[in-house]
N, C-alpha and C positions, 0 to 999 in steps of 0.2 A: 504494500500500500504506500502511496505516494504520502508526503511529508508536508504540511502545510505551512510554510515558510515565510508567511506573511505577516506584518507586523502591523498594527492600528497605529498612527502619529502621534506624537505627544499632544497635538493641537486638539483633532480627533478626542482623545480618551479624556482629556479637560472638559472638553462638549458635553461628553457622556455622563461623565462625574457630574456636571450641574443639571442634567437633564433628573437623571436618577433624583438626587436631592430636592428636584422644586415637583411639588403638586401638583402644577399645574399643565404637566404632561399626564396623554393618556397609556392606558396597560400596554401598548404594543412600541411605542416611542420608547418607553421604560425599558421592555424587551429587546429592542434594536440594541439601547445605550448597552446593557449590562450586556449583550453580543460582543458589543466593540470591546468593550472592559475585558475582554476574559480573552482576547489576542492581543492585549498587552503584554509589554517584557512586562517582567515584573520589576517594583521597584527598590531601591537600595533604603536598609532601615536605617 
């Protein structure tokens, strides 16, 4: 099986971060953002 090698932007995964956090997005915008979150690197503590 092939290797998914692609990375979300740090620009990208901030977007999502704030999306997640406000309300006033709906269930599936929520679902997109936490998509994009989880092909982030991870980051340093």
């Amino acid at each position: 099986m092939a290797r998914n090698t692609k990375q979300t932007s740090k620009r990208v995964a901030r977007k999502a971060s704030s999306i997640l956090r406000d309300g006033r997005y709906c269930k599936k915008s929520k679902s997109v953002a936490g998509s994009a979150l989880s092909q982030t690197k991870p980051g340093k503590k």
